[in-house]
Residue, then its C-alpha position, 0 to 999 in steps of 0.5 A: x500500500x503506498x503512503x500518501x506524501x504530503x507536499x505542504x509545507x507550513x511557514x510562520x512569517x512573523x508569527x502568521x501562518x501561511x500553508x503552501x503545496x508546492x503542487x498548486x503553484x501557478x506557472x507564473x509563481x512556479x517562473x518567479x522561484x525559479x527567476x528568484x532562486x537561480x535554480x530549476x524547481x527539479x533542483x530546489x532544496x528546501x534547505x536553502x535560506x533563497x528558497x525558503x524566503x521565495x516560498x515564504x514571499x510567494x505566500x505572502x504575496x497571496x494576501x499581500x500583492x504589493x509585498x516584495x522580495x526586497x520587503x521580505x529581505x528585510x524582515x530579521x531572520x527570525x521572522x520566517x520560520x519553517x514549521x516542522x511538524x506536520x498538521x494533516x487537519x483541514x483547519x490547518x490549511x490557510x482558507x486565504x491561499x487559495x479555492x482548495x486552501x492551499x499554494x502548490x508545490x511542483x512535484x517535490x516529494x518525500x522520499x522515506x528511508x525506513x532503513x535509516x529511519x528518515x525522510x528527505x526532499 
């Protein structure tokens, strides 16, 4: 039986909330991290400082259209936090973020080890 992999990653930016699922990116959003990350979304890791902050400003930008790269620059780097444990709950995903109530992810999944015990991206 195969396990249901969960693409949604939950950020807190300055302690708001924000759900994305890198599988509903737009095409547009999908072109802006790459543009912004100088990487093919293949090739993203989400262990880097640029991709964390373009996701978080892709969210971000949902509520806040006039929010740019250069305001989440800015921001102290304890403002942005990705949240680590996982909320399957519908209540969890922000209702802002779009019609299903999530931001898109585009086609990073989590492959488990279960002989070390781990997951990576």
């Amino acid at each position: 039986m195969s396990e249901a992999v969960n693409t949604v990653t939950r950020i807190l930016i300055e302690g708001r909330e924000y759900s994305i699922d890198a599988a509903n990116l737009t095409w547009g959003e999908m072109e802006l991290l790459e543009k912004e990350t100088g990487v093919p979304i293949g090739r993203l890791e989400m262990e880097s400082a640029t991709t964390m902050l373009v996701l978080a400003w892709l969210a971000r930008r949902r509520r806040e259209p006039t929010c740019s790269m250069d305001d989440m620059r800015r921001l102290p780097m304890q403002s942005i936090e990705v949240v680590e444990e996982p909320d399957p709950s519908p209540a969890a995903v922000d209702s802002e973020t779009s019609t299903d109530g999530t931001i898109g992810n585009p086609g990073w999944e989590t492959v488990s080890d279960s002989s070390l015990g781990t997951s990576t991206n």
